[in-house]
C-alpha positions as CSV (number, residue, x, y, z in Angstrom):
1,X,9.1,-11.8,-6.4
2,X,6.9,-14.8,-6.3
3,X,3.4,-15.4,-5.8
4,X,4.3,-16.5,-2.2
5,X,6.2,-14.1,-1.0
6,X,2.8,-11.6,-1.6
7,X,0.7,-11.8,1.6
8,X,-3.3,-13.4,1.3
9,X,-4.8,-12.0,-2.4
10,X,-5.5,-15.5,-3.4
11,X,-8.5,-14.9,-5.5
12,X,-6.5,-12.5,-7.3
13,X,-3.5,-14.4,-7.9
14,X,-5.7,-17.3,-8.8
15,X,-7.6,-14.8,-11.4
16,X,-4.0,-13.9,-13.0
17,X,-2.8,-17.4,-13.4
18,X,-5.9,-18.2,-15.1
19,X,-5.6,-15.2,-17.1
20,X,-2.8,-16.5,-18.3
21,X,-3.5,-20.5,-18.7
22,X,-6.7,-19.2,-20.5
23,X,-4.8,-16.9,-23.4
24,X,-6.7,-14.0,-21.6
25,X,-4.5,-11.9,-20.6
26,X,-4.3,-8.2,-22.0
27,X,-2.1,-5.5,-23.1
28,X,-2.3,-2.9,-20.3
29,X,-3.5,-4.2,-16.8
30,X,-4.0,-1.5,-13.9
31,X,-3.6,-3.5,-10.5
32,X,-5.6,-0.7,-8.2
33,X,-5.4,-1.3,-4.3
34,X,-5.5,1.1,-1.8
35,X,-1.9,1.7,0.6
36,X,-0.4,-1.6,2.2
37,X,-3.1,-4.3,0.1
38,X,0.4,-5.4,-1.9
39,X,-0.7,-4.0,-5.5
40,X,3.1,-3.4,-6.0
41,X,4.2,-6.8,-5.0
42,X,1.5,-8.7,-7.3
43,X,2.3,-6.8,-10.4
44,X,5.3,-7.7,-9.8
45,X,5.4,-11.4,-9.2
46,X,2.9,-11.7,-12.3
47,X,5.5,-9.3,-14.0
48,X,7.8,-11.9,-13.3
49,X,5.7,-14.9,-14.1
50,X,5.0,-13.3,-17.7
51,X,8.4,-13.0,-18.6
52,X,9.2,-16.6,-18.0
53,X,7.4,-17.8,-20.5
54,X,8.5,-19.2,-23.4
55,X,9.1,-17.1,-26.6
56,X,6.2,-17.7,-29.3
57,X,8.6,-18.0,-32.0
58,X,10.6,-20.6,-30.2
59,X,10.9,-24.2,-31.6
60,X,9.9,-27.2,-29.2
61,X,12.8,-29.3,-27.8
62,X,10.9,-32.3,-28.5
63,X,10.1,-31.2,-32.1
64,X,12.9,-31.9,-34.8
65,X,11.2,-29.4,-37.3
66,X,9.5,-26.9,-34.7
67,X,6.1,-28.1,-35.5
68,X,3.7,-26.5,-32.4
69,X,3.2,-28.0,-29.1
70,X,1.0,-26.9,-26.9
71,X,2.3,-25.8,-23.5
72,X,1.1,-26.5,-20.4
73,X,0.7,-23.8,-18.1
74,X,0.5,-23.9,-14.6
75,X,-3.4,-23.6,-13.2
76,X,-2.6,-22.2,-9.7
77,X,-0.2,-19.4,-8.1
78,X,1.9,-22.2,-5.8
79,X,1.8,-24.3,-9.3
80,X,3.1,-20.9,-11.1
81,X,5.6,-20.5,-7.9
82,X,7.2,-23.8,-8.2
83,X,7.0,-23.9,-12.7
84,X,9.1,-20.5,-12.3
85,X,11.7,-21.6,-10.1
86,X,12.5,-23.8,-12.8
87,X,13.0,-21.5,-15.4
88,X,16.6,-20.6,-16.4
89,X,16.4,-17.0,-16.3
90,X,14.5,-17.0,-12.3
91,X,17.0,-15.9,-11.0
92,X,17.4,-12.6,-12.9
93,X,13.7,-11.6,-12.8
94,X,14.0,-12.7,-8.7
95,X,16.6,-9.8,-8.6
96,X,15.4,-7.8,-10.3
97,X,17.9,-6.9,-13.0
98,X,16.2,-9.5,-16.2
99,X,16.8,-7.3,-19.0
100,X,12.7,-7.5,-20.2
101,X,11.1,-5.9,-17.2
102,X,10.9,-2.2,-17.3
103,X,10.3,-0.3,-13.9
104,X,9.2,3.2,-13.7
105,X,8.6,5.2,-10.8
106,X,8.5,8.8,-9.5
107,X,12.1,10.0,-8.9
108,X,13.6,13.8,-8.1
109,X,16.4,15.4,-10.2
110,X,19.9,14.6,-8.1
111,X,21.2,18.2,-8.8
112,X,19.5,21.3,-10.6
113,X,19.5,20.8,-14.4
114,X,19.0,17.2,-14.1
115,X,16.6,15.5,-16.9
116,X,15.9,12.2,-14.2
117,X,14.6,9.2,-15.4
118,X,13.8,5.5,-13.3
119,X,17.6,3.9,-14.4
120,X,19.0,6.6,-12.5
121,X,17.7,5.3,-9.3
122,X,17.6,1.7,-10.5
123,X,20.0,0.1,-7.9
124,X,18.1,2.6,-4.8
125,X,14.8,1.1,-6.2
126,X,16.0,-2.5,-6.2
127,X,16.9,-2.1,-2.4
128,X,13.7,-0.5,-1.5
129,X,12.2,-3.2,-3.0
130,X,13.7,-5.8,-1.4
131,X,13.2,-4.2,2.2
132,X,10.0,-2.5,1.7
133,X,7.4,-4.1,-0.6
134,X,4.3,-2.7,0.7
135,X,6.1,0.6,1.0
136,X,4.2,3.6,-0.4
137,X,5.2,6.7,-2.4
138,X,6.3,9.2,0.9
139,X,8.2,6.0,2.0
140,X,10.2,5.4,-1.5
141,X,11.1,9.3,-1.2
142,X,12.7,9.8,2.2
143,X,14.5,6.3,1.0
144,X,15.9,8.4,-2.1
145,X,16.6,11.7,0.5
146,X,14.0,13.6,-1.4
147,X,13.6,15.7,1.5
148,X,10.8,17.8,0.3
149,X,11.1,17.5,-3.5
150,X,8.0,16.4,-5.3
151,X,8.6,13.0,-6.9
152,X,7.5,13.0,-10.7
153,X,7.2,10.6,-13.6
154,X,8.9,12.9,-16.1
155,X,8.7,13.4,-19.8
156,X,11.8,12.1,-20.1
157,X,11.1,8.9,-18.5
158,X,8.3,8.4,-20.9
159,X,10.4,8.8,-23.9
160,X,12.9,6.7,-22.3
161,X,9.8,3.8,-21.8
162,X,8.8,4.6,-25.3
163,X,12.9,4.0,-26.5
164,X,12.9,1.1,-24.4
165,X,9.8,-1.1,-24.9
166,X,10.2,-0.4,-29.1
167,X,13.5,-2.4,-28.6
168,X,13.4,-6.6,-29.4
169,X,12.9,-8.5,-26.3
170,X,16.4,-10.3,-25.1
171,X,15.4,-13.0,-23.5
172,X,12.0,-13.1,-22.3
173,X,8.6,-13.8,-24.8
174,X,7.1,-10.2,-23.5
175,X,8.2,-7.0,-22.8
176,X,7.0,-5.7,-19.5
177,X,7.0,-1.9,-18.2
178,X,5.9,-1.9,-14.2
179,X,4.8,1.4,-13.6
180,X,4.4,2.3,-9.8
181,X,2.4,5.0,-9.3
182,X,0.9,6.7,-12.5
183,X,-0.9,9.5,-10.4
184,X,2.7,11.1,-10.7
185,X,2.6,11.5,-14.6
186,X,1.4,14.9,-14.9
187,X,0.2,15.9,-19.1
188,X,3.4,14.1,-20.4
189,X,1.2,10.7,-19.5
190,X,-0.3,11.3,-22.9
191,X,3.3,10.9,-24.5
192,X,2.2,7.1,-23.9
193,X,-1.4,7.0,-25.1
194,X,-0.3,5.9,-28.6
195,X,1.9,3.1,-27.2
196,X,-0.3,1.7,-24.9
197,X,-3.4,1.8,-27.3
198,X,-1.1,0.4,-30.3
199,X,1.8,-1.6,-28.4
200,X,4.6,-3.6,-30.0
201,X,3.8,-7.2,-30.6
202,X,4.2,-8.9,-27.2
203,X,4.2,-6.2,-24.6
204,X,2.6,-5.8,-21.3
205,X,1.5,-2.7,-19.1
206,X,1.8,-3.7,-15.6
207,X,0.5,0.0,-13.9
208,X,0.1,0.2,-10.2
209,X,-1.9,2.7,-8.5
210,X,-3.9,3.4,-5.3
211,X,-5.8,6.1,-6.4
212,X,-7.9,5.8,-9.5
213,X,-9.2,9.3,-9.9
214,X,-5.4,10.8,-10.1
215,X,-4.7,8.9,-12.8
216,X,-5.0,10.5,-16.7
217,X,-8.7,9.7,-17.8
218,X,-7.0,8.7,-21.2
219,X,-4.9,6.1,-19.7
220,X,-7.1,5.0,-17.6
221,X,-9.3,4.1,-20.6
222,X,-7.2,2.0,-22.1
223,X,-6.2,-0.5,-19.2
224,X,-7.8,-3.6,-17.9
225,X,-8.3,-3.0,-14.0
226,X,-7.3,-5.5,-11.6
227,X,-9.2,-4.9,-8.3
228,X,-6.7,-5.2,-5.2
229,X,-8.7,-5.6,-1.6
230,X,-7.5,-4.7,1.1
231,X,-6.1,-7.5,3.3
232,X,-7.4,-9.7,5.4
233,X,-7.2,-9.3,9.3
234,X,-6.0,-12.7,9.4
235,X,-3.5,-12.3,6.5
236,X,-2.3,-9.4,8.1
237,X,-1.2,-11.2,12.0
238,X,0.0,-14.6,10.1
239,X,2.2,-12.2,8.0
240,X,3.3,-10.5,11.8
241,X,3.7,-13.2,13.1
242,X,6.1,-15.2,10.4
243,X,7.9,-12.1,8.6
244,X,8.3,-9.6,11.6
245,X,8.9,-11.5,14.6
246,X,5.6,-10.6,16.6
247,X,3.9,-12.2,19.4
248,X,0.4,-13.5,19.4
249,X,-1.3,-11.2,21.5
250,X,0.7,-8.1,19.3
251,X,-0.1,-9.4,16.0
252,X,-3.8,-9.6,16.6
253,X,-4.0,-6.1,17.6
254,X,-1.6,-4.4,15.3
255,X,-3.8,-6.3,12.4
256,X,-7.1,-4.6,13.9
257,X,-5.9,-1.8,14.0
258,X,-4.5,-1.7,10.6
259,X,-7.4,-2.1,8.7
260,X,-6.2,-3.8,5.6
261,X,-3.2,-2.3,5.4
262,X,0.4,-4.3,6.2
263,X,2.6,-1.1,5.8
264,X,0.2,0.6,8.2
265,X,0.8,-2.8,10.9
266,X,4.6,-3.0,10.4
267,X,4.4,1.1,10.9
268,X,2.7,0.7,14.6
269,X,4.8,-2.2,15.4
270,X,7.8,0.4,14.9
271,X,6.1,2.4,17.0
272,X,4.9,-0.2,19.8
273,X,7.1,0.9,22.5
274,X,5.6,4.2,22.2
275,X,3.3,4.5,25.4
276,X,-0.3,6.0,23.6
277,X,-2.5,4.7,26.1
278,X,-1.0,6.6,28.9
279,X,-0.8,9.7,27.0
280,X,-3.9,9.5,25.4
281,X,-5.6,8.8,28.8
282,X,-4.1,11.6,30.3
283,X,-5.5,14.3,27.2
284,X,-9.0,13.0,27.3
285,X,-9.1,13.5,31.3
286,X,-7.4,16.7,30.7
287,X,-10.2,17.7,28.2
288,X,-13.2,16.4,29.6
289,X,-12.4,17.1,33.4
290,X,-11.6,20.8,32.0
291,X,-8.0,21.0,33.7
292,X,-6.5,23.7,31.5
293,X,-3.3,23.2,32.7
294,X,-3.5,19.7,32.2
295,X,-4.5,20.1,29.0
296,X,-1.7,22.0,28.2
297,X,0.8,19.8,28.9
298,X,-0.8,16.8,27.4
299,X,-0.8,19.2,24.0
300,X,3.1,20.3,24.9
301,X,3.8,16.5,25.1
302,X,1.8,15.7,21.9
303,X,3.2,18.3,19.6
304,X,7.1,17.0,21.0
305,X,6.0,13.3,19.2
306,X,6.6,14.6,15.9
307,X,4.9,14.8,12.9
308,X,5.0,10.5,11.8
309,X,4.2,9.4,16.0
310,X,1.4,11.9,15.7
311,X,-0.6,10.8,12.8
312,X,-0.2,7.3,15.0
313,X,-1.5,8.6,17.9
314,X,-4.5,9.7,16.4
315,X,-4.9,6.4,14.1
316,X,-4.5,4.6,17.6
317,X,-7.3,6.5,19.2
318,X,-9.5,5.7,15.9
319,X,-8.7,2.7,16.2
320,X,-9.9,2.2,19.5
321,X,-13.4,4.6,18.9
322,X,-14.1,1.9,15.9
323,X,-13.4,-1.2,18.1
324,X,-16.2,1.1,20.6
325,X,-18.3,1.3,18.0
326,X,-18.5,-2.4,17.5
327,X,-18.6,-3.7,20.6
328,X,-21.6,-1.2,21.0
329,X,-23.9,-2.5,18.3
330,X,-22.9,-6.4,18.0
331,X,-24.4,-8.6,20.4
332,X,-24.1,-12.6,21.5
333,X,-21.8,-14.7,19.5
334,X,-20.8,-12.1,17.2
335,X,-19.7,-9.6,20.3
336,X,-18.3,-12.7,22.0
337,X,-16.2,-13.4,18.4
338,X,-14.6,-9.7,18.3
339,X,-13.8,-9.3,21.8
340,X,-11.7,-12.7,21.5
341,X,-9.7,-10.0,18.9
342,X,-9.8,-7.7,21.2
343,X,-6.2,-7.4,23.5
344,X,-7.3,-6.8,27.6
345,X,-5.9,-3.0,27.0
346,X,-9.0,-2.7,24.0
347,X,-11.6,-4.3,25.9
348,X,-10.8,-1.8,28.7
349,X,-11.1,1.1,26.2
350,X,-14.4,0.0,24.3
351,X,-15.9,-0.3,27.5
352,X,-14.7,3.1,28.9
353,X,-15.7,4.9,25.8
354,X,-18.9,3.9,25.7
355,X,-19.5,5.0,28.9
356,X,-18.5,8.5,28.1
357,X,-20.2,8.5,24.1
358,X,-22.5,7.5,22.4
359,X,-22.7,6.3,18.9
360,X,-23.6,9.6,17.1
361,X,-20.3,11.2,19.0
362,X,-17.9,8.2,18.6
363,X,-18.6,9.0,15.1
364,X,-18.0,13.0,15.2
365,X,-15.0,12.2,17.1
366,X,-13.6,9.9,14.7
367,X,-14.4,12.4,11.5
368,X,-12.6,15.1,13.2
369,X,-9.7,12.7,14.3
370,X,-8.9,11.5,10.4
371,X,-9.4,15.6,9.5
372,X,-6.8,16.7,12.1
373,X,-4.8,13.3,10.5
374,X,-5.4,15.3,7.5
375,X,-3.7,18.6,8.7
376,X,-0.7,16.8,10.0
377,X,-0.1,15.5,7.1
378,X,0.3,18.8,5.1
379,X,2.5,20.3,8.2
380,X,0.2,21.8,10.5
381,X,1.1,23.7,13.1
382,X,1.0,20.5,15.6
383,X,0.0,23.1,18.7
384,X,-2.5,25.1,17.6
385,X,-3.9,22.1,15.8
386,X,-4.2,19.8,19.3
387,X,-5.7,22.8,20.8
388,X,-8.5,22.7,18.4
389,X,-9.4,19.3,18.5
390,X,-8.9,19.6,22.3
391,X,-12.4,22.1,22.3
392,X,-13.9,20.4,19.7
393,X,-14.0,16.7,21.5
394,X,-14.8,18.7,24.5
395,X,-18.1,20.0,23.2
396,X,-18.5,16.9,21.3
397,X,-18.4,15.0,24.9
398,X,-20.0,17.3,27.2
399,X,-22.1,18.7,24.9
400,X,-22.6,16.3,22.2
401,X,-22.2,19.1,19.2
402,X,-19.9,19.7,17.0
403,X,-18.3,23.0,16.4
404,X,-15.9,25.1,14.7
405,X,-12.8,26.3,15.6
């Protein structure tokens, strides 16, 4: 993984190279970004970066008794990019197997009894690596057929990290643990308090997390955070556009509509085919005409999506409330700039919906949309679920309040 192959983040990957030219660079870094900004894929191409460099104990070629030279590090991320390529053990790191970088992650036990650590799923995570980057935890555990397992960081993986990182480097100057995930480690986390507050000479904490608050206060404490943004809208279509094959007028609307996050663009360009509009056209004059029958087959043909093309449906209709919402309060150049984003099929929807809300219940709508989100998540019953949030954007609409059900 280089620096190029992470989408936009250049102030970050600038701040890491520097951190590095400077002789800043500390122990235990925690590279927090929120689903789909690339946190994993950073880590990891700075993971690989570290490791190239050369040992501090070796001697100089040019120097016929090892007296020190200064080294010349690279001062930018393409710099970094092309320095590494030169490096005899690239290739390794590149794939993944250099015998100095560490990965841990949350894995399952493969039969009852099992005590699992990461190197059991060490050629699964290399693959899932290579195919999905910006992947997230549920996505790494249907890839392992998890099923409904809960994915842990174990207490025997952090003895196996302790084993492992009090062992001499083999070829690399560092030794480098990537941890994906650390909200997984439940009280064994603190197994690893002593090593990461008192490390061996020469090794690096990579930890990569999304959410900061799940994570052991104790560890937390002891890392250097790394702030990971969200993406760029524009990041997000030129990635579309050049790694999955989309066409102009689809890239600018799946990156709208993904709000910083690629995984959640690739995700609805999976799901493109997938007619939302019609559908979602045909509930809302169901609910709002008060056809009861109608509104029962538009819930019959919701609930038959599933649970994955549901949570899309109802990020699609966010999606479309919030480009509402913004065409609503911007005015002149700035309304002219983000309907230009806009696809003809969005510019049709802000203007409907804002015929039919107003601001105050574009936003109810919205809240109650990302709670019944919530639901689906956690395996709600997907018809008496659309049911509800049939009668509450109903009285939300005609009514303009919001009530319980």
């Amino acid at each position: 993984m280089r620096f190029q192959d992470v989408i936009g983040q250049e102030h970050v990957k600038q701040h890491l190279v520097e951190m590095v030219a400077h002789n800043r660079l500390s122990h235990a870094l925690l590279f927090l970004g929120k689903e789909g900004a690339g946190a994993l894929p950073l880590a990891m191409a700075f993971a690989q970066y570290v490791a190239l460099l050369p040992r501090r104990d070796a001697a100089p070629a040019d120097s016929l008794f090892g007296e020190p030279v200064e080294l010349k590090l690279p001062g930018t991320p393409a710099a970094a990019d092309a320095w590494m390529e030169q490096q005899p053990s690239f290739a390794k790191a590149d794939g993944l197997v250099h015998p100095d970088i560490h990965y841990s992650y949350p894995v399952i036990p493969r039969k009852s009894g099992d005590k699992p650590v990461s190197t059991d799923y060490i050629s699964e995570w290399r693959e899932f690596v290579r195919q999905y980057p910006y992947g997230n935890a549920y996505d790494w555990l249907q890839f392992i057929e998890a099923e409904n397992k809960q994915g842990n960081i174990t207490a025997y993986e952090c003895n196996d990290i302790i084993r492992k990182l009090n062992l001499k480097s083999f070829e690399s100057g560092y030794k480098i643990l990537v941890m994906w995930m650390p909200e997984y480690l439940g009280k064994e986390g603190n197994k690893l308090l002593k090593l990461i507050e008192e490390p061996p000479p020469d090794t690096l904490f990579l930890l990569v997390a999304e959410n900061e608050g799940a994570i052991l206060n104790t560890i937390l404490s002891r890392c250097q955070l790394v702030k990971v943004p969200a993406l760029d809208r524009a990041d997000i279509e030129s990635a579309l556009l050049a790694r999955a094959g989309a066409a102009p007028e689809a890239a600018r609307s799946l990156a709208n509509a993904a709000h910083g996050n690629y995984r959640e663009a690739l995700h609805l360009q999976q799901h493109a085919d997938e007619d939302f509009g019609a559908l979602l056209k045909e509930w809302l004059n169901a609910t709002v005409g008060r056809k009861p029958a109608a509104q029962l087959k538009a819930i019959e043909d919701i609930a038959r999506l599933g649970r994955e093309k549901q949570k899309q449906f109802l990020r699609y209709f966010t999606h479309l409330i919030e480009g509402a919402v913004r065409a609503e309060v911007l005015e002149g150049p700035a309304l002219d700039a983000l309907l230009a984003t806009f696809s003809a099929g969005e510019q049709d929807w802000a203007q409907r919906l804002n015929k039919v809300m107003n601001l105050a219940q574009k936003e109810a709508v919205a809240l109650e949309l990302d709670t019944a989100a919530y639901h689906v998540e956690r395996n709600a019953n997907a018809k008496i679920l659309f049911h509800a949030l049939t009668i509450k954007i109903y009285h939300i609409i005609r009514n303009g309040v919001v009530v319980s059900v």
